[in-house]
C-alpha positions as a Markdown table, in Angstrom:
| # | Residue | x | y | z |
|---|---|---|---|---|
| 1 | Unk | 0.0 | 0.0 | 0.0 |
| 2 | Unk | 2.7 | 2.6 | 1.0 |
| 3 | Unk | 4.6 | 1.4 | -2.6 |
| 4 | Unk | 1.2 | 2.6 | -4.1 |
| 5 | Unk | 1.1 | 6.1 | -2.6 |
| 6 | Unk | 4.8 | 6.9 | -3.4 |
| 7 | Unk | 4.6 | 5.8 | -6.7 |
| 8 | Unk | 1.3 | 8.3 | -7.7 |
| 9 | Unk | 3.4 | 10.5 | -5.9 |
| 10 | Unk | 6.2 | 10.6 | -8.0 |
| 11 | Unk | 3.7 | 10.5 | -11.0 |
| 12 | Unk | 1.7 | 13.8 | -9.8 |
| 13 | Unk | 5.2 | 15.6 | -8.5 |
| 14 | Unk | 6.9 | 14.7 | -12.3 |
| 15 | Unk | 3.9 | 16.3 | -13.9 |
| 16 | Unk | 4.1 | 19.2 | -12.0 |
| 17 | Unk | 7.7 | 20.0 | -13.5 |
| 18 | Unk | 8.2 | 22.1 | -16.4 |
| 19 | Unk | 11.1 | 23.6 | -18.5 |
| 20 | Unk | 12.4 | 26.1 | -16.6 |
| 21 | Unk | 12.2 | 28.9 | -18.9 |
| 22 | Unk | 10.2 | 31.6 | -18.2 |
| 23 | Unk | 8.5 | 33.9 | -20.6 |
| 24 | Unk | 8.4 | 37.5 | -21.2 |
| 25 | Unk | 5.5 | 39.5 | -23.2 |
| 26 | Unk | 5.6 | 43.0 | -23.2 |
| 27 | Unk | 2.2 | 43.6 | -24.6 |
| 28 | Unk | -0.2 | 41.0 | -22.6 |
| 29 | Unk | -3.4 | 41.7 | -25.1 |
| 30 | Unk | -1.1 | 40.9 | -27.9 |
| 31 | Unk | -1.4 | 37.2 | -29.4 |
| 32 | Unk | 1.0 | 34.2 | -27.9 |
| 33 | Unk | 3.2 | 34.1 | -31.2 |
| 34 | Unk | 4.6 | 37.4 | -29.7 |
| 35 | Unk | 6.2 | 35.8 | -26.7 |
| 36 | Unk | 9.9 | 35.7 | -26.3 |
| 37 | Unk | 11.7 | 34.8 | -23.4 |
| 38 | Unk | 13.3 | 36.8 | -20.9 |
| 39 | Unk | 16.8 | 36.6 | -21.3 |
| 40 | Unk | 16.5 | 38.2 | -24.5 |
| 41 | Unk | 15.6 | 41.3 | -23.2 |
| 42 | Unk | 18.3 | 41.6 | -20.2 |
| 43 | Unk | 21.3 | 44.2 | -20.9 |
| 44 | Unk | 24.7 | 42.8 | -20.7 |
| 45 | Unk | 27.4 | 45.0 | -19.2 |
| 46 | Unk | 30.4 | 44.3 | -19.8 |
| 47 | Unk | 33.9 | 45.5 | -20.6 |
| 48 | Unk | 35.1 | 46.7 | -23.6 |
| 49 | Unk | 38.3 | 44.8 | -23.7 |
| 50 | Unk | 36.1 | 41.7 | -24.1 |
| 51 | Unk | 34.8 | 43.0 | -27.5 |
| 52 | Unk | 38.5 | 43.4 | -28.6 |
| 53 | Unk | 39.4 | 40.0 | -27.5 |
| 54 | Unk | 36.8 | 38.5 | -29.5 |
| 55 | Unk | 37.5 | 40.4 | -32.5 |
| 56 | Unk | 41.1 | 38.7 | -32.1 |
| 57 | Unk | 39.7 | 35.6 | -31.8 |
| 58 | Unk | 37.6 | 36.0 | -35.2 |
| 59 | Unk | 41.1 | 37.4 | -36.8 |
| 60 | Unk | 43.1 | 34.6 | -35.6 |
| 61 | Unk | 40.6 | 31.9 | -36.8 |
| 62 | Unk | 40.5 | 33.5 | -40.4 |
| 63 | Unk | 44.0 | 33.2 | -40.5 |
| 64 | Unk | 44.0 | 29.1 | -39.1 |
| 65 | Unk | 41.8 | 28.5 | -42.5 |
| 66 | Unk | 40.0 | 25.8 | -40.5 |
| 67 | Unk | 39.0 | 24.5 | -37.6 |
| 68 | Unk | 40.5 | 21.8 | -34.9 |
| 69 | Unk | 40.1 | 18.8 | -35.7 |
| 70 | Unk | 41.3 | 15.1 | -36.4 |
| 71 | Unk | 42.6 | 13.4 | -39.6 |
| 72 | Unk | 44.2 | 9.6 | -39.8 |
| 73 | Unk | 47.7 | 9.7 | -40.8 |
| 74 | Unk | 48.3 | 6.6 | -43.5 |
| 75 | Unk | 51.8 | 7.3 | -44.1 |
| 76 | Unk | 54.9 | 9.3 | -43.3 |
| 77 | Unk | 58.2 | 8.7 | -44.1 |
| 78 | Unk | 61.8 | 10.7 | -44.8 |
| 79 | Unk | 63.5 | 8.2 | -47.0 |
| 80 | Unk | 64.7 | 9.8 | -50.1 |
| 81 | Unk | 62.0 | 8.5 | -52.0 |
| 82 | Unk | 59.5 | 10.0 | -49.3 |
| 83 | Unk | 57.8 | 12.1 | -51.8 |
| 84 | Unk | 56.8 | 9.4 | -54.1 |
| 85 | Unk | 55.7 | 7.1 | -52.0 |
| 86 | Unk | 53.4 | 9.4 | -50.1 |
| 87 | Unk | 52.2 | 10.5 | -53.8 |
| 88 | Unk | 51.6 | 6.8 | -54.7 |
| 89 | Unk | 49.9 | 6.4 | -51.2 |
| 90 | Unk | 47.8 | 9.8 | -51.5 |
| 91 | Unk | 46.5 | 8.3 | -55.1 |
| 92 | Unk | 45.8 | 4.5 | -54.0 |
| 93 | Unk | 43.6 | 5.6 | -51.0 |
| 94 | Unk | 41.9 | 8.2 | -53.6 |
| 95 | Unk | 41.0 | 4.8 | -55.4 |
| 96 | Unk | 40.0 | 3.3 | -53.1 |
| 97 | Unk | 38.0 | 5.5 | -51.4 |
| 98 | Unk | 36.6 | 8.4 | -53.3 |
| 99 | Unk | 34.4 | 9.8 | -51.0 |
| 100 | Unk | 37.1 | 11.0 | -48.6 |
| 101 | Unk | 39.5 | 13.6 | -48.4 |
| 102 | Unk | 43.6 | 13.0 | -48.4 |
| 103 | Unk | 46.6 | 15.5 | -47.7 |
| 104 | Unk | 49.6 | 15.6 | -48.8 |
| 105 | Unk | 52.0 | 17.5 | -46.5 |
| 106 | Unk | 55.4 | 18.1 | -45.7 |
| 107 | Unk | 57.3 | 18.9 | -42.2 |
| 108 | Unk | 60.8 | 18.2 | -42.3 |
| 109 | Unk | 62.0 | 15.8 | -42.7 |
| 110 | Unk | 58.7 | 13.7 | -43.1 |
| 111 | Unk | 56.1 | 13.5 | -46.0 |
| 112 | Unk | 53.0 | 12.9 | -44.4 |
| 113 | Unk | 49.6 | 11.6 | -45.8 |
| 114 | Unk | 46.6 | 12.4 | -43.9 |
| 115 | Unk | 43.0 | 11.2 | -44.7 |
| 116 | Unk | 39.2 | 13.0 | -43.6 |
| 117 | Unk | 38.1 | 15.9 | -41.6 |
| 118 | Unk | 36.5 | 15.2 | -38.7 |
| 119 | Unk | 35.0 | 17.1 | -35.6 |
| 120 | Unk | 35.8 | 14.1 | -32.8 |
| 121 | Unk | 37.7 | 11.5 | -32.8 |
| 122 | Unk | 34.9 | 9.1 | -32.8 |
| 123 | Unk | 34.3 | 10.1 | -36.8 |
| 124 | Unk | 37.8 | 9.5 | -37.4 |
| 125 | Unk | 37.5 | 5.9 | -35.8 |
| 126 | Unk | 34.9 | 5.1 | -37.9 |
| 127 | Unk | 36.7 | 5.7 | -41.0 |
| 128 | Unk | 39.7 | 4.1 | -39.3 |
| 129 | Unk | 37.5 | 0.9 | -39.0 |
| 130 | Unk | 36.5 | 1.1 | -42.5 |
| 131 | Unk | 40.3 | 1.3 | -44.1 |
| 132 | Unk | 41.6 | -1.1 | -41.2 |
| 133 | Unk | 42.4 | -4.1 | -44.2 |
| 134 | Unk | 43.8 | -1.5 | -46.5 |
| 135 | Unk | 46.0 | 0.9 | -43.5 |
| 136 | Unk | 46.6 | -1.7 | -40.9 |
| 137 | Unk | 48.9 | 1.0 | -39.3 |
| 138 | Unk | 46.8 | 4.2 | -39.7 |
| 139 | Unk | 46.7 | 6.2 | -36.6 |
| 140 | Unk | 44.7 | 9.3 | -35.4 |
| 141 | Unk | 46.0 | 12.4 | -35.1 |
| 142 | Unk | 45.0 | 16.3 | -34.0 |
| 143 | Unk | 45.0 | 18.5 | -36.5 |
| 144 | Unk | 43.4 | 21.5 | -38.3 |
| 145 | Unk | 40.4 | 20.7 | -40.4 |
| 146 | Unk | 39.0 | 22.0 | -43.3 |
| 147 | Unk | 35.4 | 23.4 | -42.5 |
| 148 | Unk | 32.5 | 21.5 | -44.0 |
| 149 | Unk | 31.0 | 22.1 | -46.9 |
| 150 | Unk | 27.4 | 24.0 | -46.3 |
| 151 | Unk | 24.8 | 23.0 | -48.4 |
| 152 | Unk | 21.7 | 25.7 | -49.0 |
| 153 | Unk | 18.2 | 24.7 | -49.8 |
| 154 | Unk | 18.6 | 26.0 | -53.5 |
| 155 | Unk | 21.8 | 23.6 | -53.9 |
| 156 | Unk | 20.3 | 20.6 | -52.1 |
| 157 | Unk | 17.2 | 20.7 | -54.7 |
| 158 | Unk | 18.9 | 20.7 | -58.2 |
């Protein structure tokens, strides 16, 4: 019996609960669609420097030309034929897998390939199941990504 009254009153207190968000309408005889909540309409003070500092932070990340990231590295090596090899490997993963993305770069000594773009890591271990036959030795590493391509309604219908 005592089961019975706690659980109807865990069902009347969890519909009593609601989302928190309170709502602000400057014109009560004006329709609901007008509502918008409250912390839209609160004034922010704060210091100028702040605005400068972001304004950095914009500058610096046009400058990056991308975003952090992760990418698989396939290959690297700094033999003397480094550079052909990490050609040959950039074109064979190409082959085999169009639909990705591979670099080509080059911090001395190394050439490097890396393959994908991807926000977490958990992205880049899927592809890194996927090519686990083919790049037994591929390994995940942090790097800056290119941003992804943005598709608009007008591209996505023709």
């Amino acid at each position: 019996m005592k089961l019975v009254f706690v659980g109807i009153f865990f069902i009347l207190f969890g519909l009593t609960l609601s989302a928190q968000e309170s709502s602000y309408n400057p014109n009560p005889n004006a329709s609901s669609n007008t509502t918008e909540t409250v912390y839209q309409h609160l004034p922010v003070m704060q210091d100028a420097r702040i605005d400068t500092l972001l304004e950095r932070h914009i500058e610096m990340n046009k400058r990056l030309n991308g975003t952090d990231g992760y990418r698989l590295e396939i290959f690297f090596s700094s033999s003397l034929r480094a550079r052909e090899e990490a050609m040959e490997v950039k074109t064979e993963f190409l082959k085999k897998f169009p639909e990705e993305q591979a670099y080509m770069i080059f911090r001395s000594p190394d050439f490097k390939v890396r393959v994908g773009n991807f926000r977490t890591k958990n992205e880049a271990l899927a592809l890194k199941a996927k090519i686990k036959k083919s790049y037994p030795n591929a390994f995940i590493v942090k790097d800056i990504i290119q941003f992804p391509k943005l598709f608009t309604d007008k591209q996505s219908n023709e």
